[in-house]
VOMILO-663010 format. One record per residue: residue in three letters; x, y, z of N, C-alpha, C, CB in turn. Coordinates in steps of 0.1 Angstrom, whole numbers, padded with zeros to 4 digits, always signed. Atoms other than C-alpha are relative to their C-alpha. Glycine has a CB too. Layout:
<nodes>
AlaXYZXYZXYZXYZ
...
</nodes>
This chain:
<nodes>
Unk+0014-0005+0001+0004+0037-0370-0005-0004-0013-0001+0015+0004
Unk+0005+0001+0011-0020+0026-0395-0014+0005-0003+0002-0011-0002
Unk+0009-0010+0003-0048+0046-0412-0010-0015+0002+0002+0011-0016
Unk+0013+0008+0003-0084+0023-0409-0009+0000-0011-0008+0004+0008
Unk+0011+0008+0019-0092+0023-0446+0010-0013-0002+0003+0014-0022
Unk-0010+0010+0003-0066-0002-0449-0006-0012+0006+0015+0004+0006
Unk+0004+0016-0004-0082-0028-0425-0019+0003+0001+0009-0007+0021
Unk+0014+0002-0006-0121-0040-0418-0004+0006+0007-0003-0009+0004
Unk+0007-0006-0012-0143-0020-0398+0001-0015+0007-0017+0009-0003
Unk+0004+0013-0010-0150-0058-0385+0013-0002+0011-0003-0015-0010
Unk-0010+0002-0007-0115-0060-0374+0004+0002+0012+0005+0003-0004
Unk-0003-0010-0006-0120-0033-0352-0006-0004+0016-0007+0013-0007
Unk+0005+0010-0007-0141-0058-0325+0012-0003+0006-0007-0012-0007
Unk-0011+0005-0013-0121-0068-0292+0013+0009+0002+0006-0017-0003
Unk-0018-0006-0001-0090-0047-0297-0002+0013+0007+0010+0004-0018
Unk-0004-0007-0014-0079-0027-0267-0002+0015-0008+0018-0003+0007
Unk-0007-0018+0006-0084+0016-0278+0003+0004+0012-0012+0013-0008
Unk-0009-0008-0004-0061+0039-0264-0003+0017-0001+0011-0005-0007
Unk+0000-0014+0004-0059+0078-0262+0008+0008+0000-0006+0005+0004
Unk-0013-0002+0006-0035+0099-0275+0010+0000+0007+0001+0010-0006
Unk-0009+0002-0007-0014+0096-0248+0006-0016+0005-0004+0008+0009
Unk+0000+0015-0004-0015+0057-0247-0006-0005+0012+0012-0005+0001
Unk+0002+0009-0010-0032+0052-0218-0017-0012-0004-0001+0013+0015
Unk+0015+0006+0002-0065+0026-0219-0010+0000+0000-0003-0006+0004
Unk+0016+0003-0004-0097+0027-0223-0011-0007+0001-0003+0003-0004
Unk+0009+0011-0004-0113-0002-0224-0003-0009-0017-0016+0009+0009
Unk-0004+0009+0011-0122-0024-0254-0014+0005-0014+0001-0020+0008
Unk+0013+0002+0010-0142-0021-0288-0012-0008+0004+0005-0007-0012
Unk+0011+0008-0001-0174-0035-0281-0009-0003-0015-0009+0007+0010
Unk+0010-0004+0011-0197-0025-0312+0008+0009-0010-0013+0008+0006
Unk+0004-0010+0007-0195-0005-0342-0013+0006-0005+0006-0003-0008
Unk+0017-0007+0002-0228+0021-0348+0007+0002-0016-0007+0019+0013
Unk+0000-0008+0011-0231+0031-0385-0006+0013+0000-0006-0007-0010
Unk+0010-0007+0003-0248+0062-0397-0007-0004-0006+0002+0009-0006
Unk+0014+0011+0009-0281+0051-0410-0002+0006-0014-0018+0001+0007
Unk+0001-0002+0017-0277+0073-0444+0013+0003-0004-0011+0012-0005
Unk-0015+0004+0010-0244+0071-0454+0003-0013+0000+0013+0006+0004
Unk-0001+0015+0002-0240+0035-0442+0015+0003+0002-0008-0008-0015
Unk-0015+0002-0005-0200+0046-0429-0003-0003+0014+0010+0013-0002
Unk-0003+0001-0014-0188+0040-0396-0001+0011+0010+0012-0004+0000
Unk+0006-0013-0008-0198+0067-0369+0006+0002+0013-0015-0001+0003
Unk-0003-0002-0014-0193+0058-0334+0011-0015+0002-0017+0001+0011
Unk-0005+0010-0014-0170+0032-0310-0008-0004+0009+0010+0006+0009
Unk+0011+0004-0011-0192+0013-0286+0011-0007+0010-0014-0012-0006
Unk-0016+0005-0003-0158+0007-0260-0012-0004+0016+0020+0015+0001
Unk+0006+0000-0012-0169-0011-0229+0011+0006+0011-0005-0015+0004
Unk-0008-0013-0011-0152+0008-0198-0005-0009+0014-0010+0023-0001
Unk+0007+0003-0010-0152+0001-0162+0012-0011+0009-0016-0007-0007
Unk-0010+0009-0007-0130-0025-0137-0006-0012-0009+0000+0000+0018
Unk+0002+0013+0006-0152-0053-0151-0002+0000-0019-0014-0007+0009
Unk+0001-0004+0016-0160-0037-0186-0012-0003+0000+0008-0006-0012
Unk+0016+0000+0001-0199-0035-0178-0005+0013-0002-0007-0005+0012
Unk+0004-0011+0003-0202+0000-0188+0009+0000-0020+0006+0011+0016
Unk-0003-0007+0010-0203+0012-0225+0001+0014-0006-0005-0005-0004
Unk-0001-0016+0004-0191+0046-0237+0001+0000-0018+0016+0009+0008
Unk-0001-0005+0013-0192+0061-0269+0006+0009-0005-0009+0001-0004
Unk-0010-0006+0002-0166+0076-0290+0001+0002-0015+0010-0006+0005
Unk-0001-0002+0013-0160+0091-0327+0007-0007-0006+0003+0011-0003
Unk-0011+0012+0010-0144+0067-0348+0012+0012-0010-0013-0014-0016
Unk-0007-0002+0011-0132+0095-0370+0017+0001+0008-0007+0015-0008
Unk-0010-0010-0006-0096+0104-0366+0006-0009+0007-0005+0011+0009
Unk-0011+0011-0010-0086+0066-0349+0008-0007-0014-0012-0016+0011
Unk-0008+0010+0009-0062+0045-0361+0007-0009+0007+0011+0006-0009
Unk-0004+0012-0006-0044+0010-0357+0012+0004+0005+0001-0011-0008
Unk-0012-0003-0003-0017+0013-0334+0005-0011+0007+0001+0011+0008
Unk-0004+0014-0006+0000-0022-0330-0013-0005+0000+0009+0000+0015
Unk+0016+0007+0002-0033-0043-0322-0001+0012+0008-0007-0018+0005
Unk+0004-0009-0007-0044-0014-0304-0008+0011-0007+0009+0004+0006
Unk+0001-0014+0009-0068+0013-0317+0000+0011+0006-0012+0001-0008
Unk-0002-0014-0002-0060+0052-0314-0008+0007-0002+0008+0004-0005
Unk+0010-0005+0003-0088+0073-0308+0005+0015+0002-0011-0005+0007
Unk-0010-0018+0000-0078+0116-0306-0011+0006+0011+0000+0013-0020
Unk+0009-0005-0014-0101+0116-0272+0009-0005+0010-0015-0008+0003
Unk-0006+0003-0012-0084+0116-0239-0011-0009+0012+0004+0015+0005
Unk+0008+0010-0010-0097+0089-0217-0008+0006+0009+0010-0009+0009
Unk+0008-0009-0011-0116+0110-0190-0007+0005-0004+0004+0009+0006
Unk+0010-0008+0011-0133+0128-0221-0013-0012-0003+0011+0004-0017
Unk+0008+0010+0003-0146+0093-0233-0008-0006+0008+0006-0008-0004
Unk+0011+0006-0009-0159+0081-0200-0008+0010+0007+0007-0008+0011
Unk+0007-0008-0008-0172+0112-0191-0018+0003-0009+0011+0016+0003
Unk+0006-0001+0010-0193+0110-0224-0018-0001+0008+0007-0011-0011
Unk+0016+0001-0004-0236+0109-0223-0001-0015-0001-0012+0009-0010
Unk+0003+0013+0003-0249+0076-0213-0012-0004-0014-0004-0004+0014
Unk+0005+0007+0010-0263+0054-0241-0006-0008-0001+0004-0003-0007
Unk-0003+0009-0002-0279+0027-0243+0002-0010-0013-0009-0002+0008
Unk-0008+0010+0010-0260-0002-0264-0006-0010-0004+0012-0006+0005
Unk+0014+0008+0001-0291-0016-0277+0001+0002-0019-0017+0011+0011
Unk-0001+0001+0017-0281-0013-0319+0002+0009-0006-0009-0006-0007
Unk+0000-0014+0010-0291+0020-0326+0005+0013+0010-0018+0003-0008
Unk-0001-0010-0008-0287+0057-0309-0008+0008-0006+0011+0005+0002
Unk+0011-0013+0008-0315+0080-0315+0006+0011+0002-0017+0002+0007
Unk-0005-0008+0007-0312+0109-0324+0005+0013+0011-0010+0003-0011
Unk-0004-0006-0009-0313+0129-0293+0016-0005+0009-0012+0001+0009
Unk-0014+0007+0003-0283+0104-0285+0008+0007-0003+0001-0009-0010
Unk-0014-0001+0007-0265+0107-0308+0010+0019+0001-0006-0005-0019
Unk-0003-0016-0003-0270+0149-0305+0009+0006+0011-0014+0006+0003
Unk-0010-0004-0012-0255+0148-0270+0012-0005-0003-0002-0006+0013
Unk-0016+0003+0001-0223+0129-0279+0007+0010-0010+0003-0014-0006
Unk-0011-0013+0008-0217+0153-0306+0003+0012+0009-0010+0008-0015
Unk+0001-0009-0010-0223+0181-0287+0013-0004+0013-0016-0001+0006
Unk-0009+0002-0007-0201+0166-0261+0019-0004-0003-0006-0008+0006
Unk-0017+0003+0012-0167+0158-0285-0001+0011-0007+0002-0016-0014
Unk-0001-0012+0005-0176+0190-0297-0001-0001-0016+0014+0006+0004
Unk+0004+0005+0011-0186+0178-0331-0012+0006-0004-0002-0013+0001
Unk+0009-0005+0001-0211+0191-0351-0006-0011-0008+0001+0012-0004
Unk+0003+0010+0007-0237+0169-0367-0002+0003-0016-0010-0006+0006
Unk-0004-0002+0012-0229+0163-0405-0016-0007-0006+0015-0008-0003
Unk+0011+0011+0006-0262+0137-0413-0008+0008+0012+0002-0021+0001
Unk+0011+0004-0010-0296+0139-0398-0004-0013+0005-0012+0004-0003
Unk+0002+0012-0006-0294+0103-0396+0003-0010+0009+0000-0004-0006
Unk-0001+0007-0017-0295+0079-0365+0006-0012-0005-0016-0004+0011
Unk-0012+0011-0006-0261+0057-0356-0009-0013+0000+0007+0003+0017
Unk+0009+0013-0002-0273+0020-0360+0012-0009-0004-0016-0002-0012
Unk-0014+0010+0002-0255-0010-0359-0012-0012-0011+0009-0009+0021
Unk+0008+0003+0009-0284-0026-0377-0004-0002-0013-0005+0004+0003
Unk-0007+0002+0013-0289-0040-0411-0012+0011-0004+0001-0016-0008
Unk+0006-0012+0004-0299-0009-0431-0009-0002-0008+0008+0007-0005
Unk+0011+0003+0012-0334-0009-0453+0006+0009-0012-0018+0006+0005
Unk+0003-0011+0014-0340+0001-0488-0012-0004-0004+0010-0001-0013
Unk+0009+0000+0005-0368+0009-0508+0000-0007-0013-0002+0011-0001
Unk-0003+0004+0014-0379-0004-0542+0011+0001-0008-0007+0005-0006
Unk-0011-0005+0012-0354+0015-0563+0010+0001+0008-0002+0016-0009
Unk-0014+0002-0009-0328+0006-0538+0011+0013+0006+0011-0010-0011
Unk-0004-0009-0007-0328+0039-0522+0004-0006+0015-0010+0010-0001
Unk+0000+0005-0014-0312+0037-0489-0012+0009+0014+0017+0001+0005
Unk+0010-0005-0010-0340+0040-0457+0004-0006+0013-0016-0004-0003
Unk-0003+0008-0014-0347+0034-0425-0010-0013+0003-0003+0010+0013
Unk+0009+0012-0003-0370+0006-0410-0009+0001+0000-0001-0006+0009
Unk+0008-0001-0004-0400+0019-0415-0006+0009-0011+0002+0003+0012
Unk+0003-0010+0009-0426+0036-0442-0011+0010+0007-0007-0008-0013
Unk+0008-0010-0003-0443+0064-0435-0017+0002-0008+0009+0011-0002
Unk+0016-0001+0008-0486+0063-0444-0003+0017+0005-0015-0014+0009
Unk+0009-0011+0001-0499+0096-0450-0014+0000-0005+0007+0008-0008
Unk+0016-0003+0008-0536+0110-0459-0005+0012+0000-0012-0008+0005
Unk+0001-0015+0002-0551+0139-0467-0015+0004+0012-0004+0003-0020
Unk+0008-0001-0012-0578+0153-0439-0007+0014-0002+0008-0001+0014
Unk+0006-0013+0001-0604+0180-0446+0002+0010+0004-0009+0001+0003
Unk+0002-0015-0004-0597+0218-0435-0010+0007-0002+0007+0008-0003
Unk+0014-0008+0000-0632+0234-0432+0003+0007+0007-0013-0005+0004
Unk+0000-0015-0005-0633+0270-0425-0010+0004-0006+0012+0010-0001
Unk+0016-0004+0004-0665+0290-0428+0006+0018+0001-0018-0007+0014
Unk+0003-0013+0002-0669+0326-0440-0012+0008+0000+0004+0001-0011
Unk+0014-0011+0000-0695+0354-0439-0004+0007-0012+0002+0012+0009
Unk+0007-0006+0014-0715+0365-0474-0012+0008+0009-0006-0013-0013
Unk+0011-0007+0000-0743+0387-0478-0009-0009-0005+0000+0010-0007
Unk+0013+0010+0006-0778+0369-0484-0009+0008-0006-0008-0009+0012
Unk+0007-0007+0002-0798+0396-0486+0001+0015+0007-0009-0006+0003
Unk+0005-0012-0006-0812+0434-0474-0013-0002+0007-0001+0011-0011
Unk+0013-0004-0004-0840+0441-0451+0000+0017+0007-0007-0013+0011
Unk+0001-0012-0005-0851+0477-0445-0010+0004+0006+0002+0007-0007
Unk+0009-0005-0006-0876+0495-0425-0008+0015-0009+0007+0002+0015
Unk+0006-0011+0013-0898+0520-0451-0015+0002+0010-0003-0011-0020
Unk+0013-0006-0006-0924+0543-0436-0004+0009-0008+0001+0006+0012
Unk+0007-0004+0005-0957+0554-0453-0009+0007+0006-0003-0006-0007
Unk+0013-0004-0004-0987+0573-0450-0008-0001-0006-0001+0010+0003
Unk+0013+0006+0006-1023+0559-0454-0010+0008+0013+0001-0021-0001
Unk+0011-0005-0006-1056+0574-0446-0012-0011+0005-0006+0008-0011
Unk+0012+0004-0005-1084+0560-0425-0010+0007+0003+0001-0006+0009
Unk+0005-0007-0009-1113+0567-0413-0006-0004+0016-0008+0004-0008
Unk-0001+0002-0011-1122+0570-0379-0011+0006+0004+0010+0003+0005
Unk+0014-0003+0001-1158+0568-0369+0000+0001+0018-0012-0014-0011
Unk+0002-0001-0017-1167+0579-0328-0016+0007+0000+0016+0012+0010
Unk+0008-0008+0003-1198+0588-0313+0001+0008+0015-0013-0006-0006
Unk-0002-0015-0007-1196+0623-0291-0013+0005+0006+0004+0011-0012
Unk+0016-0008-0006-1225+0633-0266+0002+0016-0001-0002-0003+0019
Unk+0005-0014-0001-1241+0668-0271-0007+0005+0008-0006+0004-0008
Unk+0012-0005-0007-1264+0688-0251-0005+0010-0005+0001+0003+0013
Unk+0006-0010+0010-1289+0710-0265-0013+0004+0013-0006-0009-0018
Unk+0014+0004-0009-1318+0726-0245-0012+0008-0008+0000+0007+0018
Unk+0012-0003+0008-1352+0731-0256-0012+0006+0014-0006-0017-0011
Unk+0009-0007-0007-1381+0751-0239-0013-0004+0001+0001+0012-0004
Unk+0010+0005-0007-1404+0738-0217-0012+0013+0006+0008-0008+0013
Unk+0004-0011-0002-1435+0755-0208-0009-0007+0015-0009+0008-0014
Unk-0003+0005-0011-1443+0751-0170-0014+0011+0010+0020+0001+0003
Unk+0006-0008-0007-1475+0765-0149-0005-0002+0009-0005+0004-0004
Unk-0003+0005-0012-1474+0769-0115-0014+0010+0009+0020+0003+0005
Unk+0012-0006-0005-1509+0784-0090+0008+0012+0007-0011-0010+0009
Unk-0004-0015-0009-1504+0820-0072-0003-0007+0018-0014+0018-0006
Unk-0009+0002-0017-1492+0814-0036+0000+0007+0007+0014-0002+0002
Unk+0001-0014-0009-1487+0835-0009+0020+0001-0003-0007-0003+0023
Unk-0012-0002-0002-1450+0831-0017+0004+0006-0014+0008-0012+0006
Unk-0004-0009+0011-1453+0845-0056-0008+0011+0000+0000-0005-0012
Unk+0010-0008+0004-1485+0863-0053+0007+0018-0002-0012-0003+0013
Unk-0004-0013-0001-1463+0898-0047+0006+0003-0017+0012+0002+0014
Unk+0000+0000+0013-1447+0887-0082-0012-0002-0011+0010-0007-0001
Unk+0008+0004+0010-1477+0879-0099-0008+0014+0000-0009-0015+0003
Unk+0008-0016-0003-1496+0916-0085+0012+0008-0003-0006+0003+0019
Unk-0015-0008+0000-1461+0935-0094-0003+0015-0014+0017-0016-0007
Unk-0001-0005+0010-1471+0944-0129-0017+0008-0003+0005-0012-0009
Unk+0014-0008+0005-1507+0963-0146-0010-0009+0000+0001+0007-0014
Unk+0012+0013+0001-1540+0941-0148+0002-0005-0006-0012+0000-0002
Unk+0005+0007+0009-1544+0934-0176+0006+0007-0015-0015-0001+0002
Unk-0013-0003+0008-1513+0937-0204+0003-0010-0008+0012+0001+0008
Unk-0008+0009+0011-1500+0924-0235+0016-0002-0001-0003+0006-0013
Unk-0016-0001-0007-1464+0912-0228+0002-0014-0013+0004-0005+0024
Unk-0011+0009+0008-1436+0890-0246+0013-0003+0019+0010+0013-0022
Unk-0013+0004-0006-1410+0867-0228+0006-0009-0005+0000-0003+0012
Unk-0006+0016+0011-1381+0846-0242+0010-0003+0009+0007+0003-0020
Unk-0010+0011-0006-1353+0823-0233+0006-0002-0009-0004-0015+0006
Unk-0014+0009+0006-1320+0817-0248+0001-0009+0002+0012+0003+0003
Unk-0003+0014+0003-1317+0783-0261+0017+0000-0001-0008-0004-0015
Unk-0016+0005+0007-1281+0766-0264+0001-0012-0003+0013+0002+0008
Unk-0008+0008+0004-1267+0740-0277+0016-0003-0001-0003+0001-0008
Unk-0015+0008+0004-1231+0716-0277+0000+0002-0017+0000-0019+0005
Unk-0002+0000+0018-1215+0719-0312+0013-0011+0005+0006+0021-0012
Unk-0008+0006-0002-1189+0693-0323+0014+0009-0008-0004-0015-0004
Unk-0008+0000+0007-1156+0706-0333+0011-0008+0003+0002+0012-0003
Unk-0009+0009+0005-1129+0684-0348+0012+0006-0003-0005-0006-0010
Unk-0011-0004+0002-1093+0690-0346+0011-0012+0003+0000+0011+0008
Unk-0013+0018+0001-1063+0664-0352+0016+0008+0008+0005-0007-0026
Unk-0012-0004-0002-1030+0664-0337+0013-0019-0001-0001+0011+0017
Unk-0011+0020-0006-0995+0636-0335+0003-0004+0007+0011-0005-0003
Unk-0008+0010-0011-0990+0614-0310+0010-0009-0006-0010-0009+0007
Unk-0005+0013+0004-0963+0593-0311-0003-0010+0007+0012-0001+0000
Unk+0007+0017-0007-0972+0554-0302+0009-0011+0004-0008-0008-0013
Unk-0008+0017+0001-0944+0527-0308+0013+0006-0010-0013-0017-0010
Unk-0013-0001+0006-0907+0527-0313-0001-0011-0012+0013-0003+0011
Unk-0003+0008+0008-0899+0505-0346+0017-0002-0003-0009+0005-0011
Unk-0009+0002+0007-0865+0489-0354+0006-0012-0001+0007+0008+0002
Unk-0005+0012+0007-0844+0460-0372+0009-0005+0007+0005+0002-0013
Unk-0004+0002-0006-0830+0437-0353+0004-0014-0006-0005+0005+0009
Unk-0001+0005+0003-0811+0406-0361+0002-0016+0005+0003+0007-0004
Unk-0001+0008-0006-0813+0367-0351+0007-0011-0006-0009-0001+0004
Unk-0014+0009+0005-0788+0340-0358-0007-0014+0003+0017+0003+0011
Unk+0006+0012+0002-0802+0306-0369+0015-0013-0005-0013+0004-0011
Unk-0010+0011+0002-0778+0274-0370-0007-0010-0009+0005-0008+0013
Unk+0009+0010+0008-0782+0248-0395+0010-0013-0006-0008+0010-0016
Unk-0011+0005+0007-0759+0220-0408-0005-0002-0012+0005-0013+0005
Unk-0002-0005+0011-0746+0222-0439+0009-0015-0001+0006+0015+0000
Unk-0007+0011+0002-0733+0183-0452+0014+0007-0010-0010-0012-0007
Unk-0013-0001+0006-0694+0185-0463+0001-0012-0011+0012+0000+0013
Unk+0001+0009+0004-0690+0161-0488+0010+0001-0010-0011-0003-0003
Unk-0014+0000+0012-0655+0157-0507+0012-0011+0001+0008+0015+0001
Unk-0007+0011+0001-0629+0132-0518+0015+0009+0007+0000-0007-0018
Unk-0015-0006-0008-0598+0128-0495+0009-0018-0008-0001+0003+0026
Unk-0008+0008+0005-0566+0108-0509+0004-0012+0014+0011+0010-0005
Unk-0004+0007-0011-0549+0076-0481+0008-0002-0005-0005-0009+0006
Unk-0012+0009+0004-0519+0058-0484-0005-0012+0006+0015+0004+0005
Unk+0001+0010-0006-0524+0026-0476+0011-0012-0002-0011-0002-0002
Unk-0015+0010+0001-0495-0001-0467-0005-0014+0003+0014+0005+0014
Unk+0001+0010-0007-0497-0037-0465+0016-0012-0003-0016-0006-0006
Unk-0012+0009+0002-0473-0069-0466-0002-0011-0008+0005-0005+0011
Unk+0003+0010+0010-0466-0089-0492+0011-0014+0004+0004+0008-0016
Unk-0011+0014-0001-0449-0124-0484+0006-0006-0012-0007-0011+0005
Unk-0012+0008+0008-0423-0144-0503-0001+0008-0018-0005-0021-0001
Unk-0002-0012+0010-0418-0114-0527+0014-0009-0008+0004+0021+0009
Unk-0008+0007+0009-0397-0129-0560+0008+0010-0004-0007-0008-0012
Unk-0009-0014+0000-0363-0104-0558+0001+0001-0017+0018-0002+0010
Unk-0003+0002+0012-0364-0111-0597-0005+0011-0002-0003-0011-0008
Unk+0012-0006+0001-0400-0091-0597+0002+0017+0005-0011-0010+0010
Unk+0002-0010-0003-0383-0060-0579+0012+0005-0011-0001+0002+0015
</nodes>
């Protein structure tokens, strides 16, 4: 048995793996990397009578046995594994089920790739891809005070001019011929007599007296007016473009 620091991951291409019991599983196809460590990760073993099916298997933990490699999965384990597809990389949900299924926990957040790995300027290692950010207004609106309005009650004098019918009576003097129907009143009294007769006059008088009615409810009530209000403020972008036949001296 030999440990796999000793030879090429490349080596690892076409040779028959096995499981710990020696029986077959089918053949190296691929090696996946991790995409941020840039070690070796998975087995890509095709499987199958014709070897048109690929499974995937932990590399850790194999080793060369004769040309043969030794994986510490029991064949039935490996083909029973989550399908994949054997397309360079394994995303991440991928890669999550195979762990999960070898009972593995995942050590990286980064996605298995068999792909040549990016870097950044300062020869950080990345993935394929930059990310543009920008910054984007959050407007929220609050409620202040503007002002007070109150309702204030006074008292002011008028005057108030009306005009008021009276009646008044005044004495009429009224003379009527002797009749057969007064003559008994007109013969009642002595011949010929010095007499007095009067009449109570009256008159309407005005008197003036006040009281309070009430007239009309009063109270404050409030109405809600919309208005735009222009936002006007600086926001940050990223912005990405490509530069062609970049001089590797220049980075």
């Amino acid at each position: 048995m030999s440990d796999l620091d000793t030879h090429p991951v490349s080596d690892l291409t076409g040779r028959t793996v096995i499981d710990p019991a020696g029986d077959k599983i089918g053949t190296v196809f691929d090696i996946y990397v991790d995409n941020e460590t840039d070690q070796p990760e998975w087995l890509a073993i095709t499987t199958g009578l014709f070897g048109t099916k690929v499974s995937f298997a932990p590399i850790a933990g194999a080793a060369i046995v004769g040309d043969d490699v030794q994986i510490d999965y029991v064949k039935s384990l490996v083909k029973d594994a989550p399908n994949a597809e054997a397309d360079g990389q394994l995303t991440p949900k991928e890669e999550a089920a195979l762990y999960a299924h070898y009972g593995r926990s995942t050590t990286t957040t980064g996605v298995a790739e068999r792909a040549t790995t990016g870097y950044d300027t300062n020869r950080r290692e990345t993935d394929d891809a930059m990310t543009r950010s920008e910054e984007e207004l959050d407007v929220s609106k609050r409620t202040q005070a503007v002002g007070k309005a109150r309702l204030r009650k006074w008292i002011e004098t008028e005057n108030v001019t009306m005009t008021v019918p009276v009646r008044r009576e005044k004495a009429r003097l009224v003379t009527e011929p002797i009749t057969d129907a007064n003559v008994g009143a007109a013969m009642s009294g002595d011949d010929l007599t010095t007499d007095e007769h009067e009449v109570v006059l009256s008159e309407e008088v005005v008197d003036v007296d006040k009281r309070v009615v009430p007239k009309e409810r009063v109270r404050l009530e409030t109405d809600v007016e919309t208005r735009e209000v222009a936002v006007d403020e600086q926001v940050r972008k990223e912005r990405i473009e490509m530069d062609n036949d970049v001089d590797p001296k220049r980075r």
